[in-house]
C-alpha positions, 0 to 999 in steps of 0.5 A: 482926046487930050483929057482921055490921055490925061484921064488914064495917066492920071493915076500913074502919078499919084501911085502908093508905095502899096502898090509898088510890090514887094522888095527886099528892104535889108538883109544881114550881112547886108550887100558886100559885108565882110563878116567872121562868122554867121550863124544866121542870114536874114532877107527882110521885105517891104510887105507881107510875103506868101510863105509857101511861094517864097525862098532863098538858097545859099550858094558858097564859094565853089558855086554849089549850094550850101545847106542851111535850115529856113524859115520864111515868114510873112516879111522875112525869110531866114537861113541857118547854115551851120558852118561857113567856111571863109569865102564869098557867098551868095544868097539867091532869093525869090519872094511872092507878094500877098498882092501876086507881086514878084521880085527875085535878086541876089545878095553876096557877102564874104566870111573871112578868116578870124584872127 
């Protein structure tokens, strides 16, 4: 009974990063910037995505989504809004491995006034 318990934890401990799904790597503005301005955000992935069942969505500062054009490619999605006022902002984003993995989160920035 031991050595089947061992045999079927056995490959737990010797996992690849390959295996461990698709996550957000970076963004920019990355978590918590405060920025002047900008004019693009991107969201990049750990492994290659599915386009089609991939995205994110801006959120601004009155909580309504904001519009912006995107891209989303095989490790990146990219949102283009055109202008930001100053405020807090979130990036709600959902991604969808080529290996079926899902993983969802959120990131927040600040626009600031310029001087």
């Amino acid at each position: 009974m031991t050595r089947l318990a061992a045999l079927i934890l056995l490959p737990a401990f010797f996992s690849t990063p390959a295996l461990a799904g698709i996550r957000l790597q970076s963004s920019d503005p990355a978590q918590g910037a405060r920025v002047a301005e900008t004019a693009r955000i991107t969201l990049r992935f750990s492994g290659a995505m599915q386009p089609a069942l991939s995205g994110a969505m801006l959120v601004g500062p009155s909580g309504k989504t904001v519009p912006a054009a995107a891209a989303t490619g095989m490790n990146a999605i990219t949102l283009l809004p055109f202008h930001l006022q100053p405020g807090r902002y979130h990036v709600d984003w959902h991604s969808v491995g080529q290996d079926k993995s899902m993983a969802k989160g959120s990131i927040a920035f600040t626009v600031v006034p310029r001087d």
